[in-house]
matplotlib code that plots the C-alpha trace (Angstrom):
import matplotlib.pyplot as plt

x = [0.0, 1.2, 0.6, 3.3, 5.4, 2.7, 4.1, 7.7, 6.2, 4.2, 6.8, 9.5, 6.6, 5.7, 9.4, 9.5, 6.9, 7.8, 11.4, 8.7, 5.9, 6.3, 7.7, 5.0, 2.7, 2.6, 2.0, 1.5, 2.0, -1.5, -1.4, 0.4, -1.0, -0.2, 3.2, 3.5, 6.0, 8.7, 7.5, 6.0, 8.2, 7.6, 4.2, 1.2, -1.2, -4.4, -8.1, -10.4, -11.7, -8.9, -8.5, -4.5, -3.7, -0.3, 1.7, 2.8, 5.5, 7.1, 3.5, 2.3, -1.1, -2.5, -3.6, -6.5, -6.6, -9.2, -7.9, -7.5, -5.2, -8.1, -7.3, -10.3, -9.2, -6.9, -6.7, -3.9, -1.8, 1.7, 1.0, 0.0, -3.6, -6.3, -6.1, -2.4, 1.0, 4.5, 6.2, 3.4, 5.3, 3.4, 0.0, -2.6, -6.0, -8.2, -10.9, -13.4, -11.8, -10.4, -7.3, -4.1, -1.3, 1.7, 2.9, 6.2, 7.4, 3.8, 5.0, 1.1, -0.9, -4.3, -7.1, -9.7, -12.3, -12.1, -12.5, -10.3, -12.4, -10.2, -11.8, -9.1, -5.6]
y = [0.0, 3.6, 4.6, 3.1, 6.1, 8.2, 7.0, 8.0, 11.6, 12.6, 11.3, 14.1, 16.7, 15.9, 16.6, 19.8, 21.0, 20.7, 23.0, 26.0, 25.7, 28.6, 28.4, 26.8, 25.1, 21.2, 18.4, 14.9, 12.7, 11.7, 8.3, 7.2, 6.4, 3.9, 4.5, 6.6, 6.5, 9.4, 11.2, 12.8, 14.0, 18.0, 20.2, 19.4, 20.9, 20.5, 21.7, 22.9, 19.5, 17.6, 16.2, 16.3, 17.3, 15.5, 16.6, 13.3, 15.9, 12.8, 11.7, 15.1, 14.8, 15.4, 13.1, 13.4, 11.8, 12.4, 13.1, 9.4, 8.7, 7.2, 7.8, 10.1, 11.1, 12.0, 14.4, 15.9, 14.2, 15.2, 18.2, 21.7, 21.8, 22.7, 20.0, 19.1, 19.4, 19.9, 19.1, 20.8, 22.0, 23.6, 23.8, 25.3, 25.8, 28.9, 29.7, 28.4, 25.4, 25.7, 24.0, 25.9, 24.2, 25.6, 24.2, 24.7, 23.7, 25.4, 28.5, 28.6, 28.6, 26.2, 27.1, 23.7, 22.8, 20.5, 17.3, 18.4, 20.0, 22.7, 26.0, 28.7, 29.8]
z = [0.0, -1.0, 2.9, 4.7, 6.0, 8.3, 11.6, 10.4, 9.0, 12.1, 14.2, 12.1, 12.3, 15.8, 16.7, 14.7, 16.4, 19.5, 18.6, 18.2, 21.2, 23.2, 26.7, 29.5, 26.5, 27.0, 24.0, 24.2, 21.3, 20.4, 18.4, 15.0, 11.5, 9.1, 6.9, 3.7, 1.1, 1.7, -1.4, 1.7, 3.4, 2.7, 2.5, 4.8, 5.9, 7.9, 7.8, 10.8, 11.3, 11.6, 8.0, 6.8, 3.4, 2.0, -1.3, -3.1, -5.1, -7.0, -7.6, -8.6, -6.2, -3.0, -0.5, 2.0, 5.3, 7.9, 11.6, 12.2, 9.3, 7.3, 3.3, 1.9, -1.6, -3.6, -6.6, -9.6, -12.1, -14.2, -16.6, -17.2, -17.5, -14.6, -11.6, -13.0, -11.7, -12.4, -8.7, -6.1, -3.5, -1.2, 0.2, 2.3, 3.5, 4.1, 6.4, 3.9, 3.4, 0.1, -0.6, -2.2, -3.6, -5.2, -8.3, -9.0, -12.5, -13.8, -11.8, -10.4, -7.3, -8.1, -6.0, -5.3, -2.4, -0.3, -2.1, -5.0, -7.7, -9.2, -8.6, -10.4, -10.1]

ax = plt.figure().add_subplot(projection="3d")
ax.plot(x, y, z, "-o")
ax.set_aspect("equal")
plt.show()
């Protein structure tokens, strides 16, 4: 299964995380996920409920996971046309919900909701 690094990834990002709590905050490790390849290892994000957005960037897609690690959807493919990517490398996620990836070799920021639908750029 494509999923086999997570615990590896949140485990990195866990550590990371801690190097920039402020002073006086306390963190516990909550739980781990199942494993992801290390295409991975770069952008994420997560929405206000919970759900974690990955960037496959060798893959050229994202991945969707709810707060539990569960695989949702997944959306993008190699090229230049809407909903395509040449090496996302970056991503994020408004107050709305829409999802905002930065693709690199395109020299573009794609704009889609939640569940992937390209919306503009």
């Amino acid at each position: 299964m494509k999923h086999k690094y997570v615990s590896l990834m949140l485990a990195i990002i866990f550590i990371f995380a801690n190097a920039f709590v402020a002073y006086g905050e306390t963190y516990q490790f909550e739980r781990t996920w199942q494993l992801l390849p290390s295409e991975y290892i770069g952008s994420w994000t997560a929405d206000a409920a919970g759900n974690i957005y990955l960037v496959a960037c060798n893959d050229n897609r994202i991945e969707k996971f709810d707060s539990n690690g569960n695989f949702l959807t997944q959306w993008g493919s190699n090229g230049t046309g809407n909903g395509q990517f040449g090496f996302p490398s970056g991503i994020a996620v408004d107050a709305a919900g829409n999802v905002y990836i930065a693709d690199k070799l395109n020299c573009r920021i794609q704009k889609f909701d939640s569940n992937g639908n390209y919306l503009t750029q």
